[in-house]
SEZA-57680 format. One line per field, with one value per atom (N, C-alpha, C, O): residue number from 1; residue in three letters; atom name; x, y, z. Coordinates in steps of 0.2 Angstrom, whole numbers. Example, Ala and Ser with C-alpha at 12.3 -4.5 7.8 and 13.67 -1.06 7.14 Angstrom:
BEGIN
num = [1, 1, 1, 1, 2, 2, 2, 2]
residuo = [ALA, ALA, ALA, ALA, SER, SER, SER, SER]
atomo = [N, CA, C, O, N, CA, C, O]
xx = [66, 62, 66, 71, 64, 68, 64, 67]
yy = [-28, -22, -16, -17, -11, -5, 0, 6]
zz = [39, 39, 39, 42, 35, 36, 39, 40]
***
This chain:
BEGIN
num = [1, 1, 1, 1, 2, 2, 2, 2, 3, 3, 3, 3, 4, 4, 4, 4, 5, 5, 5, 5, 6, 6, 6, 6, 7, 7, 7, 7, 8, 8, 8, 8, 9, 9, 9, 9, 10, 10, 10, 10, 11, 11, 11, 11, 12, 12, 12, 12, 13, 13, 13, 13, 14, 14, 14, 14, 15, 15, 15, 15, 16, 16, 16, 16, 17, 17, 17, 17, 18, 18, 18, 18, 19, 19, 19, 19, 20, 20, 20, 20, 21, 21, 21, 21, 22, 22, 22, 22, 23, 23, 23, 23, 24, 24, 24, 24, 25, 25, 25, 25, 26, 26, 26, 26, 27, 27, 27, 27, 28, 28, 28, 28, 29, 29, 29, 29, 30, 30, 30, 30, 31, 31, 31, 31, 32, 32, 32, 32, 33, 33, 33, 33, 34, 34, 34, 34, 35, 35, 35, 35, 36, 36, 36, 36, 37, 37, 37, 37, 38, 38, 38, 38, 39, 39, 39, 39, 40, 40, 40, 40, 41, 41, 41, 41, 42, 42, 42, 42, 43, 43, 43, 43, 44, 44, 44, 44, 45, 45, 45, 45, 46, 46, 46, 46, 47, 47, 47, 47, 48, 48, 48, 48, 49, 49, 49, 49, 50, 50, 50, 50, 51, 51, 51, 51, 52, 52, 52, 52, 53, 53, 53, 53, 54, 54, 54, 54, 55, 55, 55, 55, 56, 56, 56, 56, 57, 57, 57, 57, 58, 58, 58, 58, 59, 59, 59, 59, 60, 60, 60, 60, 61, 61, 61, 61, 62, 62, 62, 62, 63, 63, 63, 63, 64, 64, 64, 64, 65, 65, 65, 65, 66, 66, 66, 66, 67, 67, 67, 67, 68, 68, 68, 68, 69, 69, 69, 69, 70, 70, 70, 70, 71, 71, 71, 71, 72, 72, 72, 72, 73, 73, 73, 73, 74, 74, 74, 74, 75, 75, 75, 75, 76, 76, 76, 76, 77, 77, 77, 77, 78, 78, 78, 78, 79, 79, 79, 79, 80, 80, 80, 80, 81, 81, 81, 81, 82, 82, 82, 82, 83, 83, 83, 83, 84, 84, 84, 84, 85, 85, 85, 85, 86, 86, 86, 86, 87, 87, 87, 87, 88, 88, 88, 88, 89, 89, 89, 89, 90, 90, 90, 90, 91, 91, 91, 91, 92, 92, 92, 92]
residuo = [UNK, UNK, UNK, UNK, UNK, UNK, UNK, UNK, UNK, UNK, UNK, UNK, UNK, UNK, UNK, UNK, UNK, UNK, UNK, UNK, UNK, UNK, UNK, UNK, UNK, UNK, UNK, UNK, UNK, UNK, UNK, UNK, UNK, UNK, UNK, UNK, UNK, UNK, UNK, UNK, UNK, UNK, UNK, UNK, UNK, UNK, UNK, UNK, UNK, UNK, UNK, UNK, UNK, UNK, UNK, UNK, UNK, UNK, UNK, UNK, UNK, UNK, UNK, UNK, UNK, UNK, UNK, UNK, UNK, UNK, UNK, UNK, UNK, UNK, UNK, UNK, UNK, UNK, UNK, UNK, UNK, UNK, UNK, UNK, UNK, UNK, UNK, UNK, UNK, UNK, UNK, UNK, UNK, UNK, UNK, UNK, UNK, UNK, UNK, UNK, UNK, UNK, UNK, UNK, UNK, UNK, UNK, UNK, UNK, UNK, UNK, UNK, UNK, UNK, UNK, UNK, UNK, UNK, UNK, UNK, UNK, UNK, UNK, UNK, UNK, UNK, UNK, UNK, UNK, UNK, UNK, UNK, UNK, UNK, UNK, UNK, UNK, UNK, UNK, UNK, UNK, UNK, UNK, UNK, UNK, UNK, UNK, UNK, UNK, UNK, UNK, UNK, UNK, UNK, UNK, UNK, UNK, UNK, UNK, UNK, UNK, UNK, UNK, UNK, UNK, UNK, UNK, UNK, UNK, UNK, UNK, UNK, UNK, UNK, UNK, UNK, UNK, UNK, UNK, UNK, UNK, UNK, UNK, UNK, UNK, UNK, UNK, UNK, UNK, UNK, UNK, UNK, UNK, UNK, UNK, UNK, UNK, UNK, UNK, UNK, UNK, UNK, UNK, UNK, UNK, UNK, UNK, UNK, UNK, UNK, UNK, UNK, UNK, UNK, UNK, UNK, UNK, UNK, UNK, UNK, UNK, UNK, UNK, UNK, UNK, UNK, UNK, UNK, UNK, UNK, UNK, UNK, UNK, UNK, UNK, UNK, UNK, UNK, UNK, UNK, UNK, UNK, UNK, UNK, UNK, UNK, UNK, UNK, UNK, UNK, UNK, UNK, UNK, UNK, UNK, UNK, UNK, UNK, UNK, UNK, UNK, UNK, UNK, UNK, UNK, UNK, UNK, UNK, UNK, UNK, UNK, UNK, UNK, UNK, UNK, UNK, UNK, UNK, UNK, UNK, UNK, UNK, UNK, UNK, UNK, UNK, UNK, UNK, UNK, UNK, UNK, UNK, UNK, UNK, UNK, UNK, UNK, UNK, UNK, UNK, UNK, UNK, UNK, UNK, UNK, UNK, UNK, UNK, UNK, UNK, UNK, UNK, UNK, UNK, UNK, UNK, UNK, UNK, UNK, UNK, UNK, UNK, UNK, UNK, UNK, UNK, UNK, UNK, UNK, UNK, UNK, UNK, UNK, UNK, UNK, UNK, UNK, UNK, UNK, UNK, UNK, UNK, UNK, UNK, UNK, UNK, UNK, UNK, UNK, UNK, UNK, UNK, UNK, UNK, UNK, UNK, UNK, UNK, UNK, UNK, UNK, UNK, UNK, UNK, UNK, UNK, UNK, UNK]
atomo = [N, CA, C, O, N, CA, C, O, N, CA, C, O, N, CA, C, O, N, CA, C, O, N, CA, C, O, N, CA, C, O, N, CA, C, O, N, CA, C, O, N, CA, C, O, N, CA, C, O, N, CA, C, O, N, CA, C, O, N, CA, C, O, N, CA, C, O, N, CA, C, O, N, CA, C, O, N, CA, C, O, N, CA, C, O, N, CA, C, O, N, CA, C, O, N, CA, C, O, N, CA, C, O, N, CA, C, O, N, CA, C, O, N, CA, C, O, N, CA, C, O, N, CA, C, O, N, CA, C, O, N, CA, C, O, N, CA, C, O, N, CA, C, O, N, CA, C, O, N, CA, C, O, N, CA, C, O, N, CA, C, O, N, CA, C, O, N, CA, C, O, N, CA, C, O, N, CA, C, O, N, CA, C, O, N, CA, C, O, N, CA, C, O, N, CA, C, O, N, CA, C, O, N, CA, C, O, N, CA, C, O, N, CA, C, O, N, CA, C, O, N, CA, C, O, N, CA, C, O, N, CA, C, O, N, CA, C, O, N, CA, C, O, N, CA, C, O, N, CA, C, O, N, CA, C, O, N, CA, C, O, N, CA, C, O, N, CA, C, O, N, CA, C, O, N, CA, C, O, N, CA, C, O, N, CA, C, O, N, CA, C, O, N, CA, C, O, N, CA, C, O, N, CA, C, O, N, CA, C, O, N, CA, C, O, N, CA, C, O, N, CA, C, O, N, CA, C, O, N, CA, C, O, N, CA, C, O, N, CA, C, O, N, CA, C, O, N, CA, C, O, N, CA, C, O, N, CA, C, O, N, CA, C, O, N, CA, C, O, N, CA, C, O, N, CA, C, O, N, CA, C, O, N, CA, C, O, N, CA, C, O, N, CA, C, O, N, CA, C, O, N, CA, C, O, N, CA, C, O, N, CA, C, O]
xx = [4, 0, 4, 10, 0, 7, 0, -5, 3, 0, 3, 10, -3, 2, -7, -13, -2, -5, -9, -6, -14, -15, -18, -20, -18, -22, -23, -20, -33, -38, -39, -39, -40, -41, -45, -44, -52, -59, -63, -62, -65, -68, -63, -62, -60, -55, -57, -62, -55, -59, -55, -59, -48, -47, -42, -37, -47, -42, -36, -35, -31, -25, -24, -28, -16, -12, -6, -3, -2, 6, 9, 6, 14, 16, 16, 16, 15, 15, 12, 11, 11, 6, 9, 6, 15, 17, 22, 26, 19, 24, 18, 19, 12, 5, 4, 6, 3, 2, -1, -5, -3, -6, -12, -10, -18, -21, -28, -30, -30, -33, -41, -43, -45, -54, -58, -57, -62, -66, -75, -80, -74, -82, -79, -73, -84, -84, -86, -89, -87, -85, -94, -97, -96, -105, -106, -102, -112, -111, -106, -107, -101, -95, -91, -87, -94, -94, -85, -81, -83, -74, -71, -65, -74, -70, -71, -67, -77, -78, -73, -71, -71, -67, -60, -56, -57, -52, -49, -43, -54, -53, -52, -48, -58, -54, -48, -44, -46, -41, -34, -29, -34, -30, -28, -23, -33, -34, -31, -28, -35, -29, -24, -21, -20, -13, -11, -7, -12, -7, -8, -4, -13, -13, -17, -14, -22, -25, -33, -35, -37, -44, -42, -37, -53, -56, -54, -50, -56, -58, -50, -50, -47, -40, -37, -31, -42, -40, -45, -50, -43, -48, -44, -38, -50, -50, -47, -50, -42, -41, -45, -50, -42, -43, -45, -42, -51, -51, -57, -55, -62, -67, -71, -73, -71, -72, -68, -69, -63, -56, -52, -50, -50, -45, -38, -36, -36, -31, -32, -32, -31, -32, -25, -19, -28, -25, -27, -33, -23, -28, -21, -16, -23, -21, -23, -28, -16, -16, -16, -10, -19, -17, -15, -18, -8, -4, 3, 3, 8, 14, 17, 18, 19, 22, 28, 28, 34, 37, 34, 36, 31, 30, 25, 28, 21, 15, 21, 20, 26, 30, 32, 30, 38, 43, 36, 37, 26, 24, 21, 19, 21, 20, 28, 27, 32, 39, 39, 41, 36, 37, 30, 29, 25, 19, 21, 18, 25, 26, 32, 34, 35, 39, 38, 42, 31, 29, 26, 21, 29, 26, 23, 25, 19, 15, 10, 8, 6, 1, -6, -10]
yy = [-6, 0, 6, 7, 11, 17, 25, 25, 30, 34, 40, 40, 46, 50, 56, 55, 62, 68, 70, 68, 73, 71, 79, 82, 82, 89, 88, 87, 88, 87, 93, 98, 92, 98, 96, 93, 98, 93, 96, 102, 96, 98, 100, 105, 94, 93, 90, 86, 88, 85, 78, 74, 76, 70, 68, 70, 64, 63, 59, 55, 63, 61, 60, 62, 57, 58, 59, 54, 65, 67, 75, 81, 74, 80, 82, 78, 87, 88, 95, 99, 96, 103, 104, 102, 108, 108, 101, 99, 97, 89, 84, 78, 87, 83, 81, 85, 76, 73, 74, 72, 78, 80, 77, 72, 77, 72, 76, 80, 76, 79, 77, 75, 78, 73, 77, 82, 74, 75, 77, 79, 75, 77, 83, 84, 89, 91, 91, 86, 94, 92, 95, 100, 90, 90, 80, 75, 81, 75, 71, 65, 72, 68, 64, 59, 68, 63, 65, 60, 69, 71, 66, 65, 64, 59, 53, 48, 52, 45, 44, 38, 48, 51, 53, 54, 53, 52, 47, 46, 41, 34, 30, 25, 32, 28, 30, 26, 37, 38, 36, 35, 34, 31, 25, 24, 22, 15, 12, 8, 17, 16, 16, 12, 22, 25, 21, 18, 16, 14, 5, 1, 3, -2, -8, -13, -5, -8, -7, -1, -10, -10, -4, 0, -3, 6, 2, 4, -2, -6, -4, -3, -5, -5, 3, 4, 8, 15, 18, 15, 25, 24, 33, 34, 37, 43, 43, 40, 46, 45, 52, 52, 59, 65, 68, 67, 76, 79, 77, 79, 74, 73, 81, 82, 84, 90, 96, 101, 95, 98, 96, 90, 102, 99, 94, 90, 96, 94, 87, 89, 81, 75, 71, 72, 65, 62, 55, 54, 50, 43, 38, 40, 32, 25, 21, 20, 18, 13, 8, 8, 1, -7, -11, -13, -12, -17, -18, -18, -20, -20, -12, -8, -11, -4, -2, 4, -7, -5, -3, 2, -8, -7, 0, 4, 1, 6, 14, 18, 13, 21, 20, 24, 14, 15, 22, 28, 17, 22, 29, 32, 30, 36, 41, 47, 39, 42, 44, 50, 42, 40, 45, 48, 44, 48, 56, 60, 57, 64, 67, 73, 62, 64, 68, 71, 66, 65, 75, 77, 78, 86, 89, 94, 83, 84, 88, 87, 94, 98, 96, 100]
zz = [0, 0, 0, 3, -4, -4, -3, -7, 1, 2, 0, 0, -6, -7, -9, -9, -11, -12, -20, -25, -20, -26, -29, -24, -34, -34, -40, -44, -40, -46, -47, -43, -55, -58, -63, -69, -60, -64, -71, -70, -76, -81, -86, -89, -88, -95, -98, -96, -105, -112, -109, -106, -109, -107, -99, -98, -95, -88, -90, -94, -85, -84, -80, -76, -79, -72, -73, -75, -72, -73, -72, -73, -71, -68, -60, -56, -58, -52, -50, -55, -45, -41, -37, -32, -35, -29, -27, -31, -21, -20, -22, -21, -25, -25, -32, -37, -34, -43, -43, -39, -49, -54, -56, -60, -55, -58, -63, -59, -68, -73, -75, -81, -71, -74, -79, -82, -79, -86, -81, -83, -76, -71, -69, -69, -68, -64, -56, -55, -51, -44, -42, -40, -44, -43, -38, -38, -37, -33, -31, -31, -30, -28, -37, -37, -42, -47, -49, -50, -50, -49, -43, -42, -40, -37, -38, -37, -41, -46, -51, -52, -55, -62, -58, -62, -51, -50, -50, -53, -45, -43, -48, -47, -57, -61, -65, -68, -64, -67, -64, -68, -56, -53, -56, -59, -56, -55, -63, -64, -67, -74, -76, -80, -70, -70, -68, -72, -63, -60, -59, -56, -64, -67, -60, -58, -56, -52, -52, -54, -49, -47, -46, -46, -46, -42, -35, -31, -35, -27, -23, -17, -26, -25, -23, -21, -24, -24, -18, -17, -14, -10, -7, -8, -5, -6, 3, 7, 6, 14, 16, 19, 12, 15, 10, 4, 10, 7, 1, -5, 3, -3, -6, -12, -1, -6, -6, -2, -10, -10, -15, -17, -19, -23, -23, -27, -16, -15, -9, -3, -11, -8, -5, -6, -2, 0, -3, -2, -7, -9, -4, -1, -5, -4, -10, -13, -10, -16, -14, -11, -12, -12, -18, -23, -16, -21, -18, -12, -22, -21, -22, -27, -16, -14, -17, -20, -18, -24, -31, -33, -34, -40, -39, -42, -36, -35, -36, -40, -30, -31, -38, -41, -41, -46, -51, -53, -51, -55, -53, -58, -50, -43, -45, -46, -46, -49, -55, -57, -58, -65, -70, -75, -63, -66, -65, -68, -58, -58, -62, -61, -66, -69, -76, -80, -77, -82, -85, -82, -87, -87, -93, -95, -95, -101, -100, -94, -105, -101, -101, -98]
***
């Protein structure tokens, strides 16, 4: 399991995840932040980034806030090597 920082920025044509916000990854949704639905559209963009279940993603802090807190269950190594790799990423 691996815990880290995350800063949405909701109502884009396509979700991503890359780059950085400060020390927080960047994560890009396609909902905007209406019924909790940008946090639906965070969890699957997680979940795709980093190549695991929704089940597997889970919001700790900050559900109505740009700036959150997730937990990932998996292998912790592999989870940062992509957690590294995604913030390296500073495509716009």
């Amino acid at each position: 399991m691996i815990r880290f920082s995350v800063h949405v920025t909701p109502g884009v044509r396509h979700a991503r995840a890359g780059g950085t916000y400060g020390d927080a990854l960047r994560v890009r949704v396609g909902a905007h932040n209406h019924d909790g639905a940008a946090n639906g559209d965070l969890v699957d963009c997680l979940a795709r980034s980093f190549g695991v279940k929704s089940s597997a993603v889970r919001i700790v802090v900050g559900f109505r806030s740009r700036t959150k807190i997730v937990e990932l269950e998996g292998d912790h190594k592999v989870l940062n090597r992509r957690l590294v790799a995604l913030m390296a990423d500073q495509r716009p």
